[in-house]
N, C-alpha and C positions, 0 to 999 in steps of 0.2 A: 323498158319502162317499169317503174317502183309499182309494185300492188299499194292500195292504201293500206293495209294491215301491215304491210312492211315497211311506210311509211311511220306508222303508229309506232310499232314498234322502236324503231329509230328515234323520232321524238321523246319517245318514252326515256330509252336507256341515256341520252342527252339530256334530259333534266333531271334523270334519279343523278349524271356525274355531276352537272352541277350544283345540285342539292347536298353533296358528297364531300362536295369541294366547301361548299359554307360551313356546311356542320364542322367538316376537319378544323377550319380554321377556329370558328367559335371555341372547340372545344380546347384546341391547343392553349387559345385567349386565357381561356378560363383555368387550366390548369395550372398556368405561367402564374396569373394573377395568384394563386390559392399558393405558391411555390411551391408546387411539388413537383418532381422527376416525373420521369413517362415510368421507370419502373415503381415509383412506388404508387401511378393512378392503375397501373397494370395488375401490380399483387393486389390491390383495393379490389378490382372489379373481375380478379379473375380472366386475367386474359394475357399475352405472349408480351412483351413491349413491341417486339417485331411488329405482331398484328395490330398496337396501338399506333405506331408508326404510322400503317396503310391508314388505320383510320384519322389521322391529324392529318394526313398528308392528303386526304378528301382520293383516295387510292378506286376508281371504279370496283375495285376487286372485293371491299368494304362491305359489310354488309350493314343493312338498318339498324336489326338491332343492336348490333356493336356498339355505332354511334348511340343509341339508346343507354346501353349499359354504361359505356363512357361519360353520358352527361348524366344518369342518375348519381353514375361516383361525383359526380363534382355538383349536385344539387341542384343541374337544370331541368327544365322539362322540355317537352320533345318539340314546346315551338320551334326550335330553330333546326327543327328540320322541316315541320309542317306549312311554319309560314311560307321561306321561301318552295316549298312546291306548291303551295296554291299561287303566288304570283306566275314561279315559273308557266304551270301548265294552261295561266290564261296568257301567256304568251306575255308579260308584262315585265320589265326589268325591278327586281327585287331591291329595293333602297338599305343598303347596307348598315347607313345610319338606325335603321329598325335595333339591330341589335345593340346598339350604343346607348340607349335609353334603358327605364325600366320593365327590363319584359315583361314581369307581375302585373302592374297594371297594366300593361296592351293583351294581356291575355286575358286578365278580369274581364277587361271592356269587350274581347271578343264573345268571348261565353255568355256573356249575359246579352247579348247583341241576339248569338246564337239562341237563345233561351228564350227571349223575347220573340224572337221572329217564331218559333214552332208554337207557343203558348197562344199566339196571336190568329195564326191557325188553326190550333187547336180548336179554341176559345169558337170559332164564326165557325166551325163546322158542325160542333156535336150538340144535337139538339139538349137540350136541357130538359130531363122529365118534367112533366106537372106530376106535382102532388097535389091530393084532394085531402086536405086535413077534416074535414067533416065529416069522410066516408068509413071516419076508422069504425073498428069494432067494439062493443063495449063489453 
């Protein structure tokens, strides 16, 4: 019988592969589109083509920040790693189409979503001092 920690685990490294596997692809999308080689996004960002390989190829062996340094050379940001793991890890299937649109504005709209929801709690938590403008000193 699986412990839950070794369950967890398991889960775990199955959606860092398939988050792996998006980013790879994304990032390949995107390099194709800009046309450039895997060796000249490799000499850009400092990295083996071999190892850029693993990382298009969504390679479990991959690490994050690769695909990090990978999509800063081609001028994405790290949505498309973070969105699909937050679908993946509520266990939800990630719509692919996400990435086909404009990611700037679905990230706009997430942040300020994000922004709003803590300001909002913020906001009904922290008591607001009274001031006594009468009491000052002269």
């Amino acid at each position: 019988m699986m412990s839950t920690q070794s369950r967890r685990a398991g889960n775990r490294a199955a959606i860092d592969a398939e988050v792996k596997r998006i980013s790879g692809r994304r990032i390949e999308e995107q390099r194709r589109d800009r046309r450039m080689t895997q060796k000249q996004l490799a000499a850009q960002i400092g990295i083996s083509v071999r190892w850029l390989r693993e990382v298009e190829s969504g390679s479990p062996k991959s690490r994050f920040d690769d695909h990090m340094r990978c999509a800063d050379g081609l001028g994405l940001s790290g949505s498309h790693l973070y969105l699909p793991m937050l679908f993946l890890e509520r266990k939800m299937h990630f719509p692919r189409q996400i990435f086909d649109g404009n990611m700037d504005e679905l990230e706009a709209e997430c942040i300020e979503l994000i922004a709003r929801y803590h300001m909002r709690s913020f906001v009904h938590s922290t008591p607001i001092p009274a001031t006594n403008e009468g009491d000052e000193e002269d």
